[in-house]
C-alpha positions as CSV (number, residue, x, y, z in Angstrom):
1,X,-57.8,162.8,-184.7
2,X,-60.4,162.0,-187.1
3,X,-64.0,163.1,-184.8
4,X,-65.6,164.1,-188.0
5,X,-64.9,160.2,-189.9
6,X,-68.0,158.7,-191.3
7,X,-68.7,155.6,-189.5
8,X,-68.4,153.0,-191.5
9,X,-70.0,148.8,-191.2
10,X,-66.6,148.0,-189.8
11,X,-66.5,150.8,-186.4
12,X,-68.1,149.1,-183.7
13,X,-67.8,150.3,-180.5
14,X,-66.9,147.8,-177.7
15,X,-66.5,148.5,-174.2
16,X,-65.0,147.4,-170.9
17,X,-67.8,144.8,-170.4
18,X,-68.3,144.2,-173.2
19,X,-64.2,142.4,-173.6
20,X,-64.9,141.1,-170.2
21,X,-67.8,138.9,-171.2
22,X,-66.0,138.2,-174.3
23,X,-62.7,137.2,-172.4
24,X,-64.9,134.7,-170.4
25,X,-66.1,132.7,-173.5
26,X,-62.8,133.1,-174.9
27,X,-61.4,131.1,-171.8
28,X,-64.3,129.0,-171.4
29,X,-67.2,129.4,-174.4
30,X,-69.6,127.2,-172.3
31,X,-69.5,129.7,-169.7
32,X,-73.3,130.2,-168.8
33,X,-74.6,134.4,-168.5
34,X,-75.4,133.5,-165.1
35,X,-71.7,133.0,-164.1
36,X,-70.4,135.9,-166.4
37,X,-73.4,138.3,-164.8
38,X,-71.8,137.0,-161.4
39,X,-68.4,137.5,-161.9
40,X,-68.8,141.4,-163.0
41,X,-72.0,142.0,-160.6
42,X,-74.8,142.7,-163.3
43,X,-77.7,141.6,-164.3
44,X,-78.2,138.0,-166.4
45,X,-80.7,140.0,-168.9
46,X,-77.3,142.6,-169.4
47,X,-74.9,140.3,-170.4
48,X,-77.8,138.5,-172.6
49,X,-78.4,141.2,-174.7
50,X,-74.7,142.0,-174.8
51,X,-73.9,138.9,-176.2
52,X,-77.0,139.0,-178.6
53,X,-75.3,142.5,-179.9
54,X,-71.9,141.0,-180.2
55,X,-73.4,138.1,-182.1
56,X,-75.2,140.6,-184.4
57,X,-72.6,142.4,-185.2
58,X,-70.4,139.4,-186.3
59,X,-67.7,140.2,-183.2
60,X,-68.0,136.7,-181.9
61,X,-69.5,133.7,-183.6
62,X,-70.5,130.4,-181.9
63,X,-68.4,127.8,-183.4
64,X,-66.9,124.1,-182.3
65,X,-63.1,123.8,-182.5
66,X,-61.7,120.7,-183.7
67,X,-58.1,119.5,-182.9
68,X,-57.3,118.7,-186.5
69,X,-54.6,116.5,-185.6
70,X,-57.3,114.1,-183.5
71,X,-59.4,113.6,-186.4
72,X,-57.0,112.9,-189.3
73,X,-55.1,115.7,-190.7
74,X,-51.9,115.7,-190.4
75,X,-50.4,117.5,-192.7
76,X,-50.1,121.4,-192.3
77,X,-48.8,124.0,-195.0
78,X,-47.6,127.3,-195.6
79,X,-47.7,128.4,-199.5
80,X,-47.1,131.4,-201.0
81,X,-48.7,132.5,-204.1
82,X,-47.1,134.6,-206.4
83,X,-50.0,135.9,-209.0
84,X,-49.8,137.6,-212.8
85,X,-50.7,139.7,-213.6
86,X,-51.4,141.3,-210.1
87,X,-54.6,142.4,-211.6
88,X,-56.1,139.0,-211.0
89,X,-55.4,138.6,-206.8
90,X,-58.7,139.5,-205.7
91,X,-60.8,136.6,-208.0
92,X,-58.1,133.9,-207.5
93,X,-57.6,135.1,-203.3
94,X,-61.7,134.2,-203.9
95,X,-61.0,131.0,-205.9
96,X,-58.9,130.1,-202.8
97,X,-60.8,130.9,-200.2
98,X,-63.8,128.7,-201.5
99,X,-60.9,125.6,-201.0
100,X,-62.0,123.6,-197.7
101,X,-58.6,122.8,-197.4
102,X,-57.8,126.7,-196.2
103,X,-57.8,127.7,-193.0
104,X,-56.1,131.0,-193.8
105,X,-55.8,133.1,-196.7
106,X,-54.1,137.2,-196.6
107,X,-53.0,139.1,-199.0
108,X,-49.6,139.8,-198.5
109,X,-46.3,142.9,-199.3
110,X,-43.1,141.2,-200.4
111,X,-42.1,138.9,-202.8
112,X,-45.2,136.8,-203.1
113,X,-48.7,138.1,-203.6
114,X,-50.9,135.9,-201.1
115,X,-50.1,133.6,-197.8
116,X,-52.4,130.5,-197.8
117,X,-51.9,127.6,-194.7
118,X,-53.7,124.9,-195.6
119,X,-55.1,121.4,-193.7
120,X,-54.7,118.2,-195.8
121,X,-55.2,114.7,-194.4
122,X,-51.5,113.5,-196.1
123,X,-49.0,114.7,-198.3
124,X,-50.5,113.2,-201.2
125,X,-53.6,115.5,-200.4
126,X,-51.5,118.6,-199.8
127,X,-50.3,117.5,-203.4
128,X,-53.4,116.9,-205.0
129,X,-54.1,120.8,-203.3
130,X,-51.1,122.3,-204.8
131,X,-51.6,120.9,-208.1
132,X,-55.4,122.3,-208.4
133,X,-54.3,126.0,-207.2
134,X,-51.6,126.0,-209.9
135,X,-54.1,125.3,-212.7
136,X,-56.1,128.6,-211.4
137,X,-55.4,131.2,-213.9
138,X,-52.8,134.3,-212.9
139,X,-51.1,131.7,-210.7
140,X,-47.4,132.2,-211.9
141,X,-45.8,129.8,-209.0
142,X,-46.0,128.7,-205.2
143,X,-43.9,128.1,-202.8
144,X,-45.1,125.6,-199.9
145,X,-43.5,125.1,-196.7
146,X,-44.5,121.9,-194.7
147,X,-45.1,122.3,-191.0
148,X,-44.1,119.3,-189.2
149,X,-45.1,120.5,-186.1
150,X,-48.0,123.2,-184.6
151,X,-46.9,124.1,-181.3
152,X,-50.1,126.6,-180.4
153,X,-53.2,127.1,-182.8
154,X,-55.1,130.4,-180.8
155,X,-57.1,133.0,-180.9
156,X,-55.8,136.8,-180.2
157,X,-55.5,137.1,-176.8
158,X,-58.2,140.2,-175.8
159,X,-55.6,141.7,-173.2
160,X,-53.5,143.0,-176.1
161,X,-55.5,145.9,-177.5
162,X,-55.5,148.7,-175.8
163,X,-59.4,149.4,-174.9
């Protein structure tokens, strides 16, 4: 065990109340404090200034989710990127990641170098996509897979980390 570890930007400590009240808005993210400071029996100032710290810390952010199907794109992708030299994945994983079409982007072990899913309104968009990430320099080839259908499109459910 590492007690001695430097803590670093990225340890934050979260406890028992503080997944509860984030497993409320998780569920619901229009639940008010006063029904989350019902349901575990504290105060509405407690679970306002947890929610304050969680925000400051970047653990939860206040966001609207769009259905992306109900407001025109239907087209959904898998590529992977395979980069040389490998020197250059950081500044094109960045070039990527400015892309509005991307809604996810990793670096990846295998036989290609990064994962990118993307959201285009059609397949000539997802083409017009394809064909600007292959003109990015270091970009050797991609590989896209279409997704004809998304069956769930979730968050991490809270209950599966062991707290």
């Amino acid at each position: 065990m590492e007690k001695n570890r430097a803590k670093s930007k990225t340890d934050i400590h979260l406890d028992e109340m503080d997944f509860a009240i984030l497993n409320y808005l998780q569920a619901d993210g229009r639940t008010s404090f006063t029904v989350i400071a019902e349901k575990l029996d504290v105060s509405i100032g407690t679970i306002r200034t947890r929610f304050n710290r969680l925000l400051e810390e970047k653990v939860i952010s206040i966001i609207g989710r769009v259905d992306p199907a109900k407001v025109g794109f239907r087209c959904y992708a898998h590529i992977a990127v395979f980069i040389r030299p490998a020197t250059l994945k950081e500044q094109i994983a960045q070039a990527i990641a400015a892309m509005p079409e991307v809604s996810f982007l990793a670096g990846t072990s295998g036989d290609y170098d990064l994962e990118v899913d993307v959201m285009c309104r059609d397949n000539d968009h997802l083409e017009h996509f394809i064909n600007e990430i292959s003109k990015v320099e270091g970009i050797f080839q991609t590989k896209t897979t279409i997704y004809f259908k998304v069956y769930k499109y979730a968050q991490p459910e809270l209950g599966l980390l062991d707290h």
